[in-house]
N, C-alpha and C positions, 0 to 999 in steps of 0.2 A: 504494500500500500504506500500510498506517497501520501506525505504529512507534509502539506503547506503551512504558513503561518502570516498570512496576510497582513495580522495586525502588529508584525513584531512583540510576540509577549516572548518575557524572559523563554531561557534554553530549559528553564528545569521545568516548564509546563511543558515543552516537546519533548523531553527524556522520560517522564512518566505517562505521558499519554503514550510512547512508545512500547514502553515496557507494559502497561495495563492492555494494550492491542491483543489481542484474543486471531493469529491467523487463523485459516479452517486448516481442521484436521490431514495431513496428507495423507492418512489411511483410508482409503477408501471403501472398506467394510465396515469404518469407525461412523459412530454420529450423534452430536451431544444432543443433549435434553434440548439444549436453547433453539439447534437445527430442526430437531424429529419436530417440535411446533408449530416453526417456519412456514411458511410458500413454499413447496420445494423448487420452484421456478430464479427464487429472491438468493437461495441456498447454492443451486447450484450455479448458478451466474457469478455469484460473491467468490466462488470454489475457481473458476476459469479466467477469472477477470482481477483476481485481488491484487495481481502484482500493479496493474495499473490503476486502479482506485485512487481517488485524488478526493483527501477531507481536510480540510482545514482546523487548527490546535484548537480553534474559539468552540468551532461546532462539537467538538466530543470533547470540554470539561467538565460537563454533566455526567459523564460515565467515572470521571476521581470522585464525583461524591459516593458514588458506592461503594469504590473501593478503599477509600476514606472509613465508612463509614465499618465496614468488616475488619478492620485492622484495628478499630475501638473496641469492638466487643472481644474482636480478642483478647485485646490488652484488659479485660476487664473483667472476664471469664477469670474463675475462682482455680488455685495454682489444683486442686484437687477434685475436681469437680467430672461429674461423668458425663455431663454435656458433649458430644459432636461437632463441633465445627468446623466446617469445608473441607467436611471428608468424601471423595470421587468415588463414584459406586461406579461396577459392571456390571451388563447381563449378555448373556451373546444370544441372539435369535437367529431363524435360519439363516438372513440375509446380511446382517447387519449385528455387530454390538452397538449397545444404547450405555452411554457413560453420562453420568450426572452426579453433579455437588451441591448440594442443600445448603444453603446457609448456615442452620443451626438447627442438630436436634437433641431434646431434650426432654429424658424419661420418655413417654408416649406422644409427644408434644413437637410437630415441626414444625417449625415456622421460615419463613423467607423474606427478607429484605427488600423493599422495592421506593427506588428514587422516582417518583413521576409528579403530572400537575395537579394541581388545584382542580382543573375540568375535570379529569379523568376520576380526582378521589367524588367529587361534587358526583358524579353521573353514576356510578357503581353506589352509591349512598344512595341516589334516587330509584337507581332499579332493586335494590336491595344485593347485589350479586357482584361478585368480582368479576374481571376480564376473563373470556372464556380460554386464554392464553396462560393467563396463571393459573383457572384451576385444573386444565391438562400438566401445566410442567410442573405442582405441586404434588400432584397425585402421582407424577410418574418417578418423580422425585422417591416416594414412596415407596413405590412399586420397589424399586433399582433395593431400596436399603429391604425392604421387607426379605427380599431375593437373598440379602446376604446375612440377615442376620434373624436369631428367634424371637427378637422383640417384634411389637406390632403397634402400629402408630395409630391411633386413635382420634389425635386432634391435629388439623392444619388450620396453622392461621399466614397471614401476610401481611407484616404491618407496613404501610404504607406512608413514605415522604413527602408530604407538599414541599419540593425542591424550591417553586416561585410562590412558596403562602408570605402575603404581607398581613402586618399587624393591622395596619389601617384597614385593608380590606374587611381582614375580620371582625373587626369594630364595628363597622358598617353594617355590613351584611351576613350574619352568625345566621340572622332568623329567618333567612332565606335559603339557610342551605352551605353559607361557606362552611367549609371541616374547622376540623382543629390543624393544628401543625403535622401530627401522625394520627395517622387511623388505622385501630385495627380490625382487621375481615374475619372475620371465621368461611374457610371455605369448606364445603361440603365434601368430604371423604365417602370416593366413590369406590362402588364394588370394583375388588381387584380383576374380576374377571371382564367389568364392561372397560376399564383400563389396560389391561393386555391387549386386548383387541382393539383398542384406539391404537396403543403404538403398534402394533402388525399391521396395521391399518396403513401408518404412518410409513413406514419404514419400505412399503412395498410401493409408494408414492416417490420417496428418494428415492429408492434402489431404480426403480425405471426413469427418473429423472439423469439420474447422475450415469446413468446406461444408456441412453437413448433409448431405451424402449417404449417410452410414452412420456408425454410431454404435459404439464400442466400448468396454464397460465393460470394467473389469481384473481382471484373472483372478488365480484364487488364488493364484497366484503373487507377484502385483504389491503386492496386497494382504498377504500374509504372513498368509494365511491361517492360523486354527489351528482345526482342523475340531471337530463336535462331542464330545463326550470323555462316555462313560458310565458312570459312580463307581458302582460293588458297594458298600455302604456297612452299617455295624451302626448302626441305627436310634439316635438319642441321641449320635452320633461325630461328629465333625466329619471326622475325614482319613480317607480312604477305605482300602478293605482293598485293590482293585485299580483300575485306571481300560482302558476299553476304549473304540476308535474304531467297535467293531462292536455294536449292540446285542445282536444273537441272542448273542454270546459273553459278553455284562453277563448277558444273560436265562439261561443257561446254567451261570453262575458261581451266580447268587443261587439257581437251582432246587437247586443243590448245598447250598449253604448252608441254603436253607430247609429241608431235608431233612433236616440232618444232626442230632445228637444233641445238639448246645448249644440251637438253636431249637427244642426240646421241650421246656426249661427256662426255657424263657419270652425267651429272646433272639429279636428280630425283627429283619429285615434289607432294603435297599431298591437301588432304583436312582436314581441322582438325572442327571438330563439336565444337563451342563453346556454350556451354547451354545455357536455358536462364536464366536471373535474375530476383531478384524481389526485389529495390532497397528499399522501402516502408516500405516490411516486414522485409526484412534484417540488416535495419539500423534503421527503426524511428517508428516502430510498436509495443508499450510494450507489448500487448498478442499474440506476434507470438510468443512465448514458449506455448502457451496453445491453438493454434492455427492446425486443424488437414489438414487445406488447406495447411498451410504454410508446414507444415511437409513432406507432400505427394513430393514437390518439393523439398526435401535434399535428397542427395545424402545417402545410407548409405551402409557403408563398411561393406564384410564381412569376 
């Protein structure tokens, strides 16, 4: 990978952001918890492309807080204690070994560490449920350790960092929803057996990915899709009067409008197609330059 630094910050935020870089595995039977997750489209491209990857020191300082943050508790963990921390499990499956490190576990108790925003803790508090991405790599997290040892974990939680929480905000806004500074999740500890078969599930998606044998691009989901949006709009305006995901209901709206007794007075009214986006690859995706989905959805001039 190539590490720019655009803004000139000191050499010791590039020697740790060097050294905290995570390259992919060159085994290619191997595949961590963080990948089995993945796209396997985002995986395997990251896998062919990483020697020319071009990020910048600014854009992944937010990856030192976690590792900041794991270097505390260890330091902070009791000199005698039977706690686990960032101990690497195996398991080999037909196709593949699945290798995974848990943050911390403790007595029947795992829990995991997670740096993200303010929206993300806010959204997961409103649907009541974690990201469906931590509760597969906790539970699989799981699996790996249950595989090697005869204890049996019982509770997963994931406490969770507002990286950008401001006090003012929360001052403001507590009653509407902003978190605290950490929140913590309990995630649901699911049957080991509908978890094996996610990761089998998983793992035969790489293996054909990373084989050519079958290809899968990521779905709107993955991408964070935001579909195409059709603006009812008064001609000469800039902000739309309404916005609709359905044409016929944009084309329905403006038949109204055109009709009506102001656009007989000479007001004219339109529809304007707003594309869609793909906020994922656009903003937080380092191989959507090498990426032939992503491309497909740029506009290109000619």
């Amino acid at each position: 990978m190539k590490l720019t630094n655009q803004n000139n910050l000191p050499d010791v935020f590039v020697r740790a952001i060097q050294k905290n870089e995570q390259p992919p595995t060159a085994l290619s039977d191997v595949i961590r918890v963080s990948d089995l997750i993945a796209p396997p489209q985002i995986v395997q491209l990251n896998r062919e492309n990483y020697e020319n990857i071009e990020e910048d020191v600014t854009s992944k300082l937010w990856q030192l807080y976690g590792t900041l943050m794991h270097l505390l508790l260890e330091q902070a963990s009791e000199p005698n204690s039977s706690d686990i921390l960032e101990q690497t499990y195996r398991v080999e499956f037909e196709k593949m070994t699945v290798t995974g490190t848990p943050d911390i576990i403790s007595g029947d108790v795992l829990s995991d560490y997670k740096n993200t925003s303010v929206y993300a803790i806010k959204t997961m508090l409103q649907e009541e449920k974690v990201k469906d991405e931590w509760l597969w790599q906790t539970n699989v997290y799981r699996y790996l350790y249950e595989c090697d040892s005869t204890d049996i974990i019982n509770t997963i939680k994931v406490i969770a960092i507002a990286r950008d929480w401001r006090q003012g905000e929360y001052d403001r806004m507590k009653g509407d929803g902003y978190p605290e500074r950490v929140t913590v999740f309990d995630v649901p500890v699911l049957p080991l057996k509908e978890v094996e078969e996610y990761i089998i599930n998983r793992i035969e998606m790489h293996y054909n990915e990373r084989n050519s044998i079958k290809h899968y691009d990521c779905t709107a989901e993955e991408t964070w899709e935001k579909p195409i949006i059709y603006a009812v709009k008064k001609a000469g305006v800039k902000r739309a009067i309404k916005l609709y995901e359905n044409l016929e209901d944009a084309q329905e709206h403006y038949k109204t409008l055109a009709d009506s007794v102001n656009s007989k007075k000479g007001e004219a009214y339109l529809i304007e197609e707003r594309p869609a986006t793909y906020p994922r690859c656009e903003s937080y995706c380092r191989v959507a330059p090498f990426c032939p989905q992503f491309k497909k959805t740029q506009k290109t001039e000619v």
